[in-house]
mmCIF file of the N, C-alpha and C atoms, coordinates in Angstrom:
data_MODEL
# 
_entry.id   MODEL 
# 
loop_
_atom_site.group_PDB 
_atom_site.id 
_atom_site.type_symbol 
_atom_site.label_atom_id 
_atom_site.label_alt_id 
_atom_site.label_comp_id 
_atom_site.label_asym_id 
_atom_site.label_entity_id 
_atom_site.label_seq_id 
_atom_site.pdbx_PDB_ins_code 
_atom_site.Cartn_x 
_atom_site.Cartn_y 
_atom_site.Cartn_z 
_atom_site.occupancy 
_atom_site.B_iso_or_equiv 
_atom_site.pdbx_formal_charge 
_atom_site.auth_seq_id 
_atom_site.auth_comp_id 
_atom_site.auth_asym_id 
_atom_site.auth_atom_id 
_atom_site.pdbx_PDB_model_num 
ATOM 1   N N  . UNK A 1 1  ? -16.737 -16.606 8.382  1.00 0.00 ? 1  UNK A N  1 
ATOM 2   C CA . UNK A 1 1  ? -18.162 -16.499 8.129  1.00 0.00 ? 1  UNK A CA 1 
ATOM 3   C C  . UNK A 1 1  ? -18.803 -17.879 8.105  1.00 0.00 ? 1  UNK A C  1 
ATOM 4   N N  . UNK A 1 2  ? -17.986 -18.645 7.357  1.00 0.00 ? 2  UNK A N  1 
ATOM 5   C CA . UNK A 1 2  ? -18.739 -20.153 7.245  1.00 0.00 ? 2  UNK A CA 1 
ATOM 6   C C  . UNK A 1 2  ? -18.951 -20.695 8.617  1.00 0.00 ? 2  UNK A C  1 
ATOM 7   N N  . UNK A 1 3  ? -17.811 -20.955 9.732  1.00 0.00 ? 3  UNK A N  1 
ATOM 8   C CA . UNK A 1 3  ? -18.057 -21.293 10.697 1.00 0.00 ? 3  UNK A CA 1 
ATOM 9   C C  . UNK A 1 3  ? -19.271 -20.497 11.963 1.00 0.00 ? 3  UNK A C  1 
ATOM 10  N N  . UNK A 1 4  ? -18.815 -19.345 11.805 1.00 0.00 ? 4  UNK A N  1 
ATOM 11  C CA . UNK A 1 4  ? -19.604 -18.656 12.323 1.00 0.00 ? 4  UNK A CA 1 
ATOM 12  C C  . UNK A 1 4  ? -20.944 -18.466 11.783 1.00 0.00 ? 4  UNK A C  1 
ATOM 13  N N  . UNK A 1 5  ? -21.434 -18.161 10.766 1.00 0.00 ? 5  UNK A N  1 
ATOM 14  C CA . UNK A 1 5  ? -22.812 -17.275 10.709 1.00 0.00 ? 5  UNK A CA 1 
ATOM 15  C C  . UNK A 1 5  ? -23.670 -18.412 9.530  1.00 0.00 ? 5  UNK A C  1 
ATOM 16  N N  . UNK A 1 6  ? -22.981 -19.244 8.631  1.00 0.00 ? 6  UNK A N  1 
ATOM 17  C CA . UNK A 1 6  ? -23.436 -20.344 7.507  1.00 0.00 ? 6  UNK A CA 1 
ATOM 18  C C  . UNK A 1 6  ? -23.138 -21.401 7.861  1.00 0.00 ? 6  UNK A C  1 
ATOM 19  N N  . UNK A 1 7  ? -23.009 -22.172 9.066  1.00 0.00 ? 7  UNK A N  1 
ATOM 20  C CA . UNK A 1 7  ? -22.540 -23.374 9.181  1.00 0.00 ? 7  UNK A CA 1 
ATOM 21  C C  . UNK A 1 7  ? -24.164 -23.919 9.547  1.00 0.00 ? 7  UNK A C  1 
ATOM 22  N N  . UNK A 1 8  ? -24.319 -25.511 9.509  1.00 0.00 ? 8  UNK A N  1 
ATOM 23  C CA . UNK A 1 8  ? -25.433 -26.414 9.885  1.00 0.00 ? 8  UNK A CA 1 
ATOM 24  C C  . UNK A 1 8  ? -26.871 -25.332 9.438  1.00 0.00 ? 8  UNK A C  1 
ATOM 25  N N  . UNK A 1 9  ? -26.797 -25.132 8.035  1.00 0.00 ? 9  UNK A N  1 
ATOM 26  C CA . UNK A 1 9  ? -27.696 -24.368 7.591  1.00 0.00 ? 9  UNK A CA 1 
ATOM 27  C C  . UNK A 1 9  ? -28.403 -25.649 6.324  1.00 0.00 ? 9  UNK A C  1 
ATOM 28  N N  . UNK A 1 10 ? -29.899 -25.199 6.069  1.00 0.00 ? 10 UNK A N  1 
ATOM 29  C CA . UNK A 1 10 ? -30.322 -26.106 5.013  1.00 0.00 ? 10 UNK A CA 1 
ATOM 30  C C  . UNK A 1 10 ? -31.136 -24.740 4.201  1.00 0.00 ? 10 UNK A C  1 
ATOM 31  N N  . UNK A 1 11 ? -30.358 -25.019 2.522  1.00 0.00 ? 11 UNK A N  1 
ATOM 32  C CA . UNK A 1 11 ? -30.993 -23.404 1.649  1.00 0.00 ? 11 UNK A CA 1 
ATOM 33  C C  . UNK A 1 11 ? -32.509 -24.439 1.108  1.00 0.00 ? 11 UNK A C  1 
ATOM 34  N N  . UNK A 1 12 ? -33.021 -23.794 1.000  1.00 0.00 ? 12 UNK A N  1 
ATOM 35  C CA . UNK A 1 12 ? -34.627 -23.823 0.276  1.00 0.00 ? 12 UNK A CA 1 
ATOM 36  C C  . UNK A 1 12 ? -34.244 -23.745 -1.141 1.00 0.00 ? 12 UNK A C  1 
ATOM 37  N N  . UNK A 1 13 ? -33.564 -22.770 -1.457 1.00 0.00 ? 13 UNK A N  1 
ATOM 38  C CA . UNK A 1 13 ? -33.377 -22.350 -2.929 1.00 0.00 ? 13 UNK A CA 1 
ATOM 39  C C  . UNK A 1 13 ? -32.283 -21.594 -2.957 1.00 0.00 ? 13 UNK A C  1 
ATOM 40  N N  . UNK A 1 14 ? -31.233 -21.404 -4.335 1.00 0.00 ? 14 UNK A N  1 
ATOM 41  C CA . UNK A 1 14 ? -30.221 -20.495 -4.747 1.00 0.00 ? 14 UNK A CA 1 
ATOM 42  C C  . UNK A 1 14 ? -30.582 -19.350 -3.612 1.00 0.00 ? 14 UNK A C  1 
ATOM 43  N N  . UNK A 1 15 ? -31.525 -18.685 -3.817 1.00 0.00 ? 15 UNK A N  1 
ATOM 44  C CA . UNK A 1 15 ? -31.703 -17.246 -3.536 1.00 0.00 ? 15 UNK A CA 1 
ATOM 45  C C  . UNK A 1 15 ? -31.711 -17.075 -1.814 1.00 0.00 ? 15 UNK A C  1 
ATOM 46  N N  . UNK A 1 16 ? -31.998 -18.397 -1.265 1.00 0.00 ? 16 UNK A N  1 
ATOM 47  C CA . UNK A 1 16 ? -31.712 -18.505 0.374  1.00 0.00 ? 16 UNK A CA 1 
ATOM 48  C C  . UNK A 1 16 ? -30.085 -18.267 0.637  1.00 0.00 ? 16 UNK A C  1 
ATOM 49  N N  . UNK A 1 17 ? -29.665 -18.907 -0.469 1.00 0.00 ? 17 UNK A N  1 
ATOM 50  C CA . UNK A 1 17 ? -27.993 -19.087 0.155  1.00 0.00 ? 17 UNK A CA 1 
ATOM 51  C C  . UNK A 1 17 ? -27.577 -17.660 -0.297 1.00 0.00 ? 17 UNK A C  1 
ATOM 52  N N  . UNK A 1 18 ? -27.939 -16.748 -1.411 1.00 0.00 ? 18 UNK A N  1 
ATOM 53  C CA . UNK A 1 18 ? -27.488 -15.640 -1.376 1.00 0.00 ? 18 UNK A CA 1 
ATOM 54  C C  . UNK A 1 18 ? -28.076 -14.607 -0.835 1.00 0.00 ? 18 UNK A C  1 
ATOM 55  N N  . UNK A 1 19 ? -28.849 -14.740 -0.174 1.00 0.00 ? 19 UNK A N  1 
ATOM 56  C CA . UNK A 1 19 ? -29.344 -13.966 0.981  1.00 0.00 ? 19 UNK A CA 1 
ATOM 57  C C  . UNK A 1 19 ? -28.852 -13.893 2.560  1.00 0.00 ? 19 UNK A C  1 
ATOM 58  N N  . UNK A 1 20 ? -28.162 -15.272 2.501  1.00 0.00 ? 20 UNK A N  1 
ATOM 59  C CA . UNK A 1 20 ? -27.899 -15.699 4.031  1.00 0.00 ? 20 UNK A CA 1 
ATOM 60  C C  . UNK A 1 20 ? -26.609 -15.307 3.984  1.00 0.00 ? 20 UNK A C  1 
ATOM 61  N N  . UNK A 1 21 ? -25.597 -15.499 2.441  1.00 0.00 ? 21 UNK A N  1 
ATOM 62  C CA . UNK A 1 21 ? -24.593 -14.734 2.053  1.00 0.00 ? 21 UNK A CA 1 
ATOM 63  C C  . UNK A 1 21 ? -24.071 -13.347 2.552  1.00 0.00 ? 21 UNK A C  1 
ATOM 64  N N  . UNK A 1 22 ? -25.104 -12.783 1.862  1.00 0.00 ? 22 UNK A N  1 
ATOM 65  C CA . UNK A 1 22 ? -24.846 -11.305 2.094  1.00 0.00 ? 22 UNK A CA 1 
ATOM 66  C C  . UNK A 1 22 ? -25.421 -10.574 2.882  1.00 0.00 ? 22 UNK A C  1 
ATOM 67  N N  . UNK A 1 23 ? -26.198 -11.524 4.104  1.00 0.00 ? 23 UNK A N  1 
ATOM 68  C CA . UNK A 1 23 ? -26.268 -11.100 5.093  1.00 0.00 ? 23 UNK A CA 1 
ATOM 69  C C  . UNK A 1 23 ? -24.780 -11.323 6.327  1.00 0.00 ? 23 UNK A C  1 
ATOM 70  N N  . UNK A 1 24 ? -23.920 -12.286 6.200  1.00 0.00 ? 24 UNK A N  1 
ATOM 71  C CA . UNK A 1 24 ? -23.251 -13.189 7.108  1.00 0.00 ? 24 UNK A CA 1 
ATOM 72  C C  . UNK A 1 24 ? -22.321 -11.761 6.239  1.00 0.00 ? 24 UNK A C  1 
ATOM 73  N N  . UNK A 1 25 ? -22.088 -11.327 5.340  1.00 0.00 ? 25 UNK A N  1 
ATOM 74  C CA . UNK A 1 25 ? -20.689 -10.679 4.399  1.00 0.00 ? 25 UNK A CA 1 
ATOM 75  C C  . UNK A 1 25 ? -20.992 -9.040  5.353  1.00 0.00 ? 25 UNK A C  1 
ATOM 76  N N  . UNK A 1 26 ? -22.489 -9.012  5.254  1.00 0.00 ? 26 UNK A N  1 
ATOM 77  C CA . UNK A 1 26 ? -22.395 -7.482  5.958  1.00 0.00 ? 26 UNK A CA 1 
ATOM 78  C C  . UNK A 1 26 ? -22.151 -7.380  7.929  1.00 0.00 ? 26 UNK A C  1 
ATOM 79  N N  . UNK A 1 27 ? -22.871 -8.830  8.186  1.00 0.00 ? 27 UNK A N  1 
ATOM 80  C CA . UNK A 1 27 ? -21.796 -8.476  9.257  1.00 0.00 ? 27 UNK A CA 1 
ATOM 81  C C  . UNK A 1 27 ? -20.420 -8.514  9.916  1.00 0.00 ? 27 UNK A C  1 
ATOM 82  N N  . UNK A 1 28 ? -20.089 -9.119  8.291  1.00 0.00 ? 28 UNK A N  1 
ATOM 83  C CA . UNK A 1 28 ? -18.741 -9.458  8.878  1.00 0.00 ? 28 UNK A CA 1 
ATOM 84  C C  . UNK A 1 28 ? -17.987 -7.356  8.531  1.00 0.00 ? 28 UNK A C  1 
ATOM 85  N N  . UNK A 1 29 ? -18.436 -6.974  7.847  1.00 0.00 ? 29 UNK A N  1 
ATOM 86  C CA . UNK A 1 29 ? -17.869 -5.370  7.669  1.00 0.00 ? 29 UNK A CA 1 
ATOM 87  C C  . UNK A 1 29 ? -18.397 -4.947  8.387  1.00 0.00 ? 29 UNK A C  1 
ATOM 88  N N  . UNK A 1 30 ? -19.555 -5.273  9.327  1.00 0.00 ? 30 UNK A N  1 
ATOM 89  C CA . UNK A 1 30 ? -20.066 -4.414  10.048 1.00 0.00 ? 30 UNK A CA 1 
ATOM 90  C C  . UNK A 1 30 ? -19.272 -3.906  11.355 1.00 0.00 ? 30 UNK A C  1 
ATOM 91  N N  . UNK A 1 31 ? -18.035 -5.518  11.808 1.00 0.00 ? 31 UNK A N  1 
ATOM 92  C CA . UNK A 1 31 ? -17.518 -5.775  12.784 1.00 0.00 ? 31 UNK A CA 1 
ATOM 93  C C  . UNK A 1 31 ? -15.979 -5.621  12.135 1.00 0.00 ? 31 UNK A C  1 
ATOM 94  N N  . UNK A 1 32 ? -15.258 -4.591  12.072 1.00 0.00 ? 32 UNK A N  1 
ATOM 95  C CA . UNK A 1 32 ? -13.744 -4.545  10.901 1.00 0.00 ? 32 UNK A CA 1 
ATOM 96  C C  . UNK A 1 32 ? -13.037 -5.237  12.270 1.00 0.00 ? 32 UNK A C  1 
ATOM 97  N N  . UNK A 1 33 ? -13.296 -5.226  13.533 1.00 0.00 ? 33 UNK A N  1 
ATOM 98  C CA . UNK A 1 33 ? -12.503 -5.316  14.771 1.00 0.00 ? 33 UNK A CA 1 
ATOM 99  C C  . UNK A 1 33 ? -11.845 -7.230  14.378 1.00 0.00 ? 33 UNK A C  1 
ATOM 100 N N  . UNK A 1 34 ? -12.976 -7.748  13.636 1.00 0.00 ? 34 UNK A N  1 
ATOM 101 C CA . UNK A 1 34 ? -12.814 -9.195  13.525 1.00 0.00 ? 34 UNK A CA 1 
ATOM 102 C C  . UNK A 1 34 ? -11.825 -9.321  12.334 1.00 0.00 ? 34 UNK A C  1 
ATOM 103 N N  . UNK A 1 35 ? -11.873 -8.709  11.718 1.00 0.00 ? 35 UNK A N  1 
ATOM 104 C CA . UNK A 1 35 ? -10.783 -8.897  10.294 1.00 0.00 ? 35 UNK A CA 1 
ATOM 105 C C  . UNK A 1 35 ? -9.455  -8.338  10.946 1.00 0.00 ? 35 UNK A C  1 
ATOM 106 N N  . UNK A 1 36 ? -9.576  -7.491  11.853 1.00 0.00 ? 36 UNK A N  1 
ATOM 107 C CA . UNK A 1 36 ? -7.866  -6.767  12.307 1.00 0.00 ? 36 UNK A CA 1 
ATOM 108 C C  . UNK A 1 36 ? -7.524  -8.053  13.277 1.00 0.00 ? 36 UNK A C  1 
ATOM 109 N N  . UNK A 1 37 ? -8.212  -8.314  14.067 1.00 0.00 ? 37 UNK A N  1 
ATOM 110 C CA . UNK A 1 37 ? -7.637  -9.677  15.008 1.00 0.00 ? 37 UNK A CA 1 
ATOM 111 C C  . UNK A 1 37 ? -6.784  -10.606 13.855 1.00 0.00 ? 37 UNK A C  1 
ATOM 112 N N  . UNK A 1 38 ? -7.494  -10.975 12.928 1.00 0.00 ? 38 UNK A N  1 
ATOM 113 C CA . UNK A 1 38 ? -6.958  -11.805 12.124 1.00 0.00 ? 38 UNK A CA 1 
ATOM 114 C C  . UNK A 1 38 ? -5.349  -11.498 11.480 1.00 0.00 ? 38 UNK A C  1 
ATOM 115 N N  . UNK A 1 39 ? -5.436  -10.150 11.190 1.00 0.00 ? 39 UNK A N  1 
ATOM 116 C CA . UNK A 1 39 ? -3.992  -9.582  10.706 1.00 0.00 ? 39 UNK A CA 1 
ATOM 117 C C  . UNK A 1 39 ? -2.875  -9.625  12.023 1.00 0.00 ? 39 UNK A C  1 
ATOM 118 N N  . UNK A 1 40 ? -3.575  -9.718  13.068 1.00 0.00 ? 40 UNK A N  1 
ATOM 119 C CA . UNK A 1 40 ? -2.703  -9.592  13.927 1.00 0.00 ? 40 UNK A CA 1 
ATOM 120 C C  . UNK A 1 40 ? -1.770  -10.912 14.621 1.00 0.00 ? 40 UNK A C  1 
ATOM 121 N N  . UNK A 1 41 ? -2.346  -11.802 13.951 1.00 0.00 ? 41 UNK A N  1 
ATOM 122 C CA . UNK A 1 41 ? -1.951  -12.992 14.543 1.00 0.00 ? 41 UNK A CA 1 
ATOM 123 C C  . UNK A 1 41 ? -0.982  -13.252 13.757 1.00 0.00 ? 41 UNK A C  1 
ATOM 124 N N  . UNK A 1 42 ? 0.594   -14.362 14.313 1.00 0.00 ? 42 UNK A N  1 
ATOM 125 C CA . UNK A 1 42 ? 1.353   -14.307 13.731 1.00 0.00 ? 42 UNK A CA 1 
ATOM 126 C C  . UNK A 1 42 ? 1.224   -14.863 12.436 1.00 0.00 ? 42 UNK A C  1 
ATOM 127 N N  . UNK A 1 43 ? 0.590   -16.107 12.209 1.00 0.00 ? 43 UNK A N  1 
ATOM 128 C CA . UNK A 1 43 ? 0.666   -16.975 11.361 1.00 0.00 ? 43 UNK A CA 1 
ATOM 129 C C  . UNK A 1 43 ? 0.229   -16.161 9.937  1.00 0.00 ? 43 UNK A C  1 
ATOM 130 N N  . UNK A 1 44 ? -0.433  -14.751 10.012 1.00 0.00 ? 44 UNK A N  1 
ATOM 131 C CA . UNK A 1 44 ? -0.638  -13.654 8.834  1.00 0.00 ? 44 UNK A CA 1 
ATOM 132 C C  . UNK A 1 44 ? 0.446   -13.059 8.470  1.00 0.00 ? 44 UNK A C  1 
ATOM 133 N N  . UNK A 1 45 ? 1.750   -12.979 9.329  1.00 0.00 ? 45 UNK A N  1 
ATOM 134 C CA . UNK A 1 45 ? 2.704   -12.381 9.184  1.00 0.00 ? 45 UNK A CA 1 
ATOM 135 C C  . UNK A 1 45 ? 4.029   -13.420 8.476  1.00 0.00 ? 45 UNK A C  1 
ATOM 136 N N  . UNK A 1 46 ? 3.699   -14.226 7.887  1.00 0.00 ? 46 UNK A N  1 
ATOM 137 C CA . UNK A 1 46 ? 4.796   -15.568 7.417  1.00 0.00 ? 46 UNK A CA 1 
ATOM 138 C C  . UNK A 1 46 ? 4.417   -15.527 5.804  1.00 0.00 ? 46 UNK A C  1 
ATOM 139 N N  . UNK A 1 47 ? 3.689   -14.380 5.361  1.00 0.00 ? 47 UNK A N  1 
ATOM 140 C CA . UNK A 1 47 ? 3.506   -14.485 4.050  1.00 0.00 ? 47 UNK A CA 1 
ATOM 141 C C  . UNK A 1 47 ? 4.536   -12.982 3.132  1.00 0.00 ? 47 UNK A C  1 
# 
């Protein structure tokens, strides 16, 4: 999320960054396809 959707951002106030938050959090559930890539890679599997 940070790299992707919060990076080179400037907040106005608290309430910018938790807005931009839980906007960047819902698309990251919006897209589950991006969290399974992640499980799939080996370096998830060494834990």
């Amino acid at each position: 999320m940070r790299d992707n959707w919060l990076s080179n951002r400037i907040f106005a106030a608290h309430d910018d960054i938790v807005d931009h938050c839980c906007h960047a959090w819902n698309r990251l559930i919006a897209e589950p396809w991006r969290i399974m890539s992640i499980g799939l890679r080996d370096w998830a599997h060494g834990f």
